[in-house]
FILOLUM-521694 format. One record per residue (C-alpha): residue in three letters; x negated, y negated, z negated. Coordinates in Angstrom, 2 decimals. Example, Ala and Ser with C-alpha at 12.3 -4.5 7.8 and 13.67 -1.06 7.14 Angstrom:
   residuo      east     north        up
       ALA    -12.30      4.50     -7.80
       SER    -13.67      1.06     -7.14
//
This chain:
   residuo      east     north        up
       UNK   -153.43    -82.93   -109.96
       UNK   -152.06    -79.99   -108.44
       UNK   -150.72    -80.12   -105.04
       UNK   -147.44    -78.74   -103.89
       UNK   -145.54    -78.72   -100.29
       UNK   -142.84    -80.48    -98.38
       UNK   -138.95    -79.44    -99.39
       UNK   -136.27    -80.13   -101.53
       UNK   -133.76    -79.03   -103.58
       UNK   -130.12    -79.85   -103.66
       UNK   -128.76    -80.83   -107.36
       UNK   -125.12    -81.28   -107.50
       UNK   -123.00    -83.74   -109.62
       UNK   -121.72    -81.38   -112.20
       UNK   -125.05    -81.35   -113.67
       UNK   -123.85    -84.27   -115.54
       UNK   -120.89    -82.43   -117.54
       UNK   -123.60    -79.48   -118.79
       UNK   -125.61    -79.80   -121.94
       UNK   -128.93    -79.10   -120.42
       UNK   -128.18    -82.30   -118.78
       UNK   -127.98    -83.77   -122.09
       UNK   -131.20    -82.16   -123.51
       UNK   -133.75    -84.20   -122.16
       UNK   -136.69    -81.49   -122.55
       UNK   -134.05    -78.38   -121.38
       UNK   -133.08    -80.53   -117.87
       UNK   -136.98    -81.12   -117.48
       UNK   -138.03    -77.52   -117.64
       UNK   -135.12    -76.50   -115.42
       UNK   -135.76    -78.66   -112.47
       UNK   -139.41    -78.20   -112.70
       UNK   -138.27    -74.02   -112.32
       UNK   -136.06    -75.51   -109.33
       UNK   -138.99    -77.48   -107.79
       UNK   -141.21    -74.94   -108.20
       UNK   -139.22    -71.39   -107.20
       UNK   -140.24    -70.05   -103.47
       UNK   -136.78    -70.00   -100.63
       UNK   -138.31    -67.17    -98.84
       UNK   -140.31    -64.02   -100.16
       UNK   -144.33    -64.56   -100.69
       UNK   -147.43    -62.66   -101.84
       UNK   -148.91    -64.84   -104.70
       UNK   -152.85    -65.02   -106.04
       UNK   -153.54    -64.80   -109.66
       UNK   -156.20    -66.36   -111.34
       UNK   -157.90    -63.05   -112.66
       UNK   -155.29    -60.84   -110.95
       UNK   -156.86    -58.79   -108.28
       UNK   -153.86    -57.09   -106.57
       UNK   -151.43    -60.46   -104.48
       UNK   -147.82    -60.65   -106.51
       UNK   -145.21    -60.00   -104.37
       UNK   -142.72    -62.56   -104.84
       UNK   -139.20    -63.35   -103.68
       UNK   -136.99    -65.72   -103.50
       UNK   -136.05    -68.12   -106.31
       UNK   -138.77    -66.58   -108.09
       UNK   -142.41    -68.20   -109.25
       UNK   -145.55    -67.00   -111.23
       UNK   -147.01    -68.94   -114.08
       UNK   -148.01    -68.40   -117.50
       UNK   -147.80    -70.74   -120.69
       UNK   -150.47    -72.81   -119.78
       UNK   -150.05    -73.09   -116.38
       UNK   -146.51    -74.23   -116.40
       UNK   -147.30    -76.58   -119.32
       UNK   -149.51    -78.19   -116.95
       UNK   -147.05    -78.77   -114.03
       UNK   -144.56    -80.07   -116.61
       UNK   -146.99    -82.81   -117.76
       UNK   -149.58    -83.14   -115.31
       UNK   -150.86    -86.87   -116.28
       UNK   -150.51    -87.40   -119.98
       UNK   -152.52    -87.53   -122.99
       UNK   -152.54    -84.26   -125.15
       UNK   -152.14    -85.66   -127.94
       UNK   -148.89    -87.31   -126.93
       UNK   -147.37    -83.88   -125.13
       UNK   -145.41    -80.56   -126.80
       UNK   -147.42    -77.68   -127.30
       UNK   -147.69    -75.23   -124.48
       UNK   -145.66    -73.06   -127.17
       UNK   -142.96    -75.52   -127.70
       UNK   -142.41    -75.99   -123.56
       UNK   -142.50    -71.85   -123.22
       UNK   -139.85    -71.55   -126.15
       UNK   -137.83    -74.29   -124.11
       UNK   -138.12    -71.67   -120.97
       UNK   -137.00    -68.99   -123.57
       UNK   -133.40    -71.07   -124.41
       UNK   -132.65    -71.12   -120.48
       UNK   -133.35    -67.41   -120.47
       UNK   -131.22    -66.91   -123.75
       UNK   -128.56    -68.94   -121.58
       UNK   -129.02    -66.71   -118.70
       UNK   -130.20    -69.67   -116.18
       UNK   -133.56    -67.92   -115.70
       UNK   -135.31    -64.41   -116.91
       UNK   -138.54    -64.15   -117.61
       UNK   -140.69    -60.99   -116.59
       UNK   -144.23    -61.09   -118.64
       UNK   -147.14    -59.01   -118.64
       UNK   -150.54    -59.72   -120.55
       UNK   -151.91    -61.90   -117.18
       UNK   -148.48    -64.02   -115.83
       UNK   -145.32    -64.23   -115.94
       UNK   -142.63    -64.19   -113.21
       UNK   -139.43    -66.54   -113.36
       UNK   -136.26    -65.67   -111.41
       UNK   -133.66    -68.26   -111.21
       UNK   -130.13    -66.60   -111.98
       UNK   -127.74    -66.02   -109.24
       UNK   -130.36    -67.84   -106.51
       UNK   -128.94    -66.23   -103.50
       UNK   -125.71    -67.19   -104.16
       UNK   -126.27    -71.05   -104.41
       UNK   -128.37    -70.54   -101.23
       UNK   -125.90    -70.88    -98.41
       UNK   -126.95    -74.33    -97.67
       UNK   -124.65    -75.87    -95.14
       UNK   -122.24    -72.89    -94.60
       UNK   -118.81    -73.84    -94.28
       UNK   -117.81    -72.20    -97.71
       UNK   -120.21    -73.26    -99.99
       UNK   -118.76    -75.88   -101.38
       UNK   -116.16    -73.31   -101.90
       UNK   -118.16    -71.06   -103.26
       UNK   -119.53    -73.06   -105.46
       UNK   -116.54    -74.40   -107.13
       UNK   -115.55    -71.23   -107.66
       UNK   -118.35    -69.96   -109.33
       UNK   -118.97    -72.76   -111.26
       UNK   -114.96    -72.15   -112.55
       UNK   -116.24    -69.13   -114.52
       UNK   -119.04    -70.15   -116.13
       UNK   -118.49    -72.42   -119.27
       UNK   -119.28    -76.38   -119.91
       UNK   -122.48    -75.56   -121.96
       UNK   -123.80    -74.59   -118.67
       UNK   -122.47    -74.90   -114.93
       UNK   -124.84    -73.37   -112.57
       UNK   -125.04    -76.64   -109.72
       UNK   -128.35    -76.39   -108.23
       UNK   -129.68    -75.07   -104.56
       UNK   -132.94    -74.98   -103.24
       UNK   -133.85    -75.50    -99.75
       UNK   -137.54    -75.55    -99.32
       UNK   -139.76    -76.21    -96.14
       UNK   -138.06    -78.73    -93.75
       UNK   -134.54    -77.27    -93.93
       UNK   -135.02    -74.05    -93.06
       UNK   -132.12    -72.24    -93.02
       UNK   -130.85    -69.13    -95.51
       UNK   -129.69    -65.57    -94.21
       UNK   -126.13    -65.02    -94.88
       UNK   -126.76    -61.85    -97.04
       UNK   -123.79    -62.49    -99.17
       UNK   -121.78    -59.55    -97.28
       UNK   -118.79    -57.84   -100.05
       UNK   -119.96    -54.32   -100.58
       UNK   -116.61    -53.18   -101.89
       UNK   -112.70    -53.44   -102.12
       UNK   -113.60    -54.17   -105.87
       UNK   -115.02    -57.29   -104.58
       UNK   -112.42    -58.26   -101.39
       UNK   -110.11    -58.51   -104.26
       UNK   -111.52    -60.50   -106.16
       UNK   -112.36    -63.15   -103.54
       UNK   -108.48    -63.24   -102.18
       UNK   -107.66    -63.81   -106.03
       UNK   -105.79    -59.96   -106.67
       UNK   -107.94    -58.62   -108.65
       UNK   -107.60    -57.59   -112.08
       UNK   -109.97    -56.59   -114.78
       UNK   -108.96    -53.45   -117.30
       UNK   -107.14    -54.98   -120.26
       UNK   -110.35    -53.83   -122.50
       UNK   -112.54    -55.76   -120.74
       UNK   -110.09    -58.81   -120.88
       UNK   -110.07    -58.00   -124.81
       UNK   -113.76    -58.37   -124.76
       UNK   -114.07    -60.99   -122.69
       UNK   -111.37    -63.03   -124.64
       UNK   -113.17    -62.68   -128.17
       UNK   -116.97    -63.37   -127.21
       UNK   -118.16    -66.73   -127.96
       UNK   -120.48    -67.00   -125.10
       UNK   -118.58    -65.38   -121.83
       UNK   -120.81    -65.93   -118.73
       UNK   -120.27    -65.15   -115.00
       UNK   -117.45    -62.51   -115.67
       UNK   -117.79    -60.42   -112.57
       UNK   -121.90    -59.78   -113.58
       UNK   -120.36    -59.04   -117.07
       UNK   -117.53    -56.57   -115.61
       UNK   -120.31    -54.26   -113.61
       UNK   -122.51    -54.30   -117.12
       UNK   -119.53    -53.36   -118.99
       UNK   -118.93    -50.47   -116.13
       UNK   -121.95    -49.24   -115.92
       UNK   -122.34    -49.00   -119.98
       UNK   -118.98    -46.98   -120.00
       UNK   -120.52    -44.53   -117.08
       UNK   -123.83    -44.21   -119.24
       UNK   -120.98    -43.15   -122.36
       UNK   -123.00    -45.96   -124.38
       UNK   -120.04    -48.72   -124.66
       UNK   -118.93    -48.05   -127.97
       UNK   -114.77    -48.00   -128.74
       UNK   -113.29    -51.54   -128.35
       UNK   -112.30    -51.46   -131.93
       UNK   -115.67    -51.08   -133.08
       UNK   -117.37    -53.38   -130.69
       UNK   -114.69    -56.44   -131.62
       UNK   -115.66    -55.92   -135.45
       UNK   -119.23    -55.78   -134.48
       UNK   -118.80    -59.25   -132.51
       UNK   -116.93    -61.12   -135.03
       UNK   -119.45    -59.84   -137.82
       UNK   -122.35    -61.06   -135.66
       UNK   -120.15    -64.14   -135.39
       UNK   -121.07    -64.92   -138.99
       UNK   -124.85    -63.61   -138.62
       UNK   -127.72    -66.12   -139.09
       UNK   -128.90    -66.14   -135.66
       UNK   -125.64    -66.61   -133.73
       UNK   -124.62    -69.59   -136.23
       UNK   -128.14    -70.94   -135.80
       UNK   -127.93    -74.64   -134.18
       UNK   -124.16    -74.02   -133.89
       UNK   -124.57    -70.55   -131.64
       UNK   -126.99    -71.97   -129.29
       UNK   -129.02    -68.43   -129.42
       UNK   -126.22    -66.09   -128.59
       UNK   -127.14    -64.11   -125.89
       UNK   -124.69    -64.59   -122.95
       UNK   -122.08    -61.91   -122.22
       UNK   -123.82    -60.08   -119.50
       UNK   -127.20    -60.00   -121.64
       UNK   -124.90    -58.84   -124.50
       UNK   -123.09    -55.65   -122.59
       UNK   -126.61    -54.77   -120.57
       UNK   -128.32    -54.73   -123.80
       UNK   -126.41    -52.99   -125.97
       UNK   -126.64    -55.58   -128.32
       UNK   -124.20    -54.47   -130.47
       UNK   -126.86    -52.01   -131.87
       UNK   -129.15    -55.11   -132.46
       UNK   -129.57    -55.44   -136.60
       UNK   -128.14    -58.64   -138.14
       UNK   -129.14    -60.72   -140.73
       UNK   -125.74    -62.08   -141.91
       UNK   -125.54    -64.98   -143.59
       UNK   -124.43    -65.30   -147.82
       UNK   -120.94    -63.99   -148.56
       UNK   -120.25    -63.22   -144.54
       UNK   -119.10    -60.34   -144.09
       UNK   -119.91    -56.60   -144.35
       UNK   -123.66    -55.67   -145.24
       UNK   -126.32    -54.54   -143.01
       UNK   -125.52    -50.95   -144.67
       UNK   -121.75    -50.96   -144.14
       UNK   -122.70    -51.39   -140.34
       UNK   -125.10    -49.01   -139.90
       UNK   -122.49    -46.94   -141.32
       UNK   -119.71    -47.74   -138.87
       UNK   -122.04    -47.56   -136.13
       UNK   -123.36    -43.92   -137.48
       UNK   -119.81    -43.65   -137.11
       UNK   -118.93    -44.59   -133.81
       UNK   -121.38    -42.74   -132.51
       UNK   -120.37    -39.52   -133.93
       UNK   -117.13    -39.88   -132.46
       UNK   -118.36    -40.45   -128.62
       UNK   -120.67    -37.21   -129.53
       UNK   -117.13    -35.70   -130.38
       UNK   -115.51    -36.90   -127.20
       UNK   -118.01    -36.04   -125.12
       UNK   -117.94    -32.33   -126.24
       UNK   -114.71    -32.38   -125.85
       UNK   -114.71    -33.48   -122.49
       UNK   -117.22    -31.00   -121.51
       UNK   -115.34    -27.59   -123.26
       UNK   -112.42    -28.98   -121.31
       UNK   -114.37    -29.09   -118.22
       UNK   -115.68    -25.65   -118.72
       UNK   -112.31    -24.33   -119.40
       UNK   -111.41    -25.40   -115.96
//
């Protein structure tokens, strides 16, 4: 049995209102990412790897078979889910945006979502902070876990605000564009709104956030699209995974007598897309005219 080192990890009470609490299989895999996700940064040996993995923290190497194994160390094969079936249950809490998962064709490296944030151990405002972040994130998942590895050791405070943007939002003043708020009110899955607000910024600098109008119709026709309504939504992506990417452009299989077909939206989107070609000529003849 493989071996692993002294430490611990904090798990709050909240756990118990989320519904990876309830999923026996989901709350297994995520505490086993918990138990197994380094505090401070490492270089990590591969089997077969030449080159050490530079890790950092809240983030582990594994691979399908590897993790299976540290998930059910001591039982029968015969009685155990399929490497497959415990890597598509890592795949949900991605889809979720708990973890993400970086592969290549030797490992693959796990990052636990917002780690540094949950790692302020016994700082005055943590409990604080934690309240409040938990606030924005919905019941189907409440991010309540910390880890504090290796005897205690106490966490950097490297949670400094980088800008007004963000002083106003911790005193409570600030307030997001009334598009965004649009957005935010009509998507089925909104996650960790301030993560969502710098996606949604930096897809309106890039010019690839298409007009409101047409991303609302594309959400409430994806609404009625066979993979969202698959085991009542559980596979739509999160907001900030949704804005980031551009999944709006992602094709959709819609469902029998559900809206618009797969043509009509390639249409609209042919559309749409034309008209920020249009607006962005525009608003470089008008700079040239200046």
């Amino acid at each position: 049995m493989r071996q692993f080192g002294d430490g611990y990890i904090k798990l709050y009470r909240k756990c118990l209102n989320t519904s990876i609490w309830e999923d026996a299989d989901l709350w297994r895999t995520f505490c086993c990412c918990l138990l197994l996700a380094n505090h401070k940064p490492a270089k990590v040996v591969w089997t077969n790897y030449k080159n050490p993995i530079q890790i950092e923290p809240g983030q582990f190497v594994t691979g399908r078979d590897s993790f299976h194994g540290v998930m059910y160390p001591n039982v029968k094969k015969t009685a155990l889910p399929t490497s497959k079936t415990v890597w598509s249950w890592l795949k949900i809490l991605e889809n979720h945006e708990i973890l993400s998962i970086k592969s290549s064709n030797k490992f693959s490296i796990i990052t636990i979502t917002n780690w540094h944030t949950y790692q302020q151990g016994e700082s005055e405002n943590f409990q604080q902070n934690f309240q409040q972040a938990s606030n924005r994130l919905p019941t189907d998942f409440q991010q309540t876990s910390t880890n504090k590895n290796d005897k205690n050791e106490k966490n950097d405070k490297n949670n400094t605000i980088s800008s007004n943007e963000d002083v106003e939002r911790e005193k409570g003043r600030f307030k997001y564009p009334d598009n965004f708020e649009s957005f935010w009110n009509k998507y089925p899955r909104p996650l960790r709104k301030a993560d969502t607000f710098k996606a949604w910024k930096n897809a309106k600098r890039n010019k690839t956030l298409p007009p409101l109008t047409d991303l609302l119709s594309k959400i409430e026709v994806l609404k009625k699209s066979e993979g969202w309504t698959k085991e009542n939504g559980k596979y739509i992506p999160g907001s900030v995974k949704f804005i980031s990417g551009a999944a709006w452009d992602d094709p959709v299989d819609l469902l029998p007598n559900c809206g618009p077909s797969p043509e009509d939206i390639e249409k609209a989107r042919r559309r749409a897309e034309i008209n920020r070609q249009m607006n962005m000529d525009a608003e470089e003849r008008s700079r040239v005219a200046k």
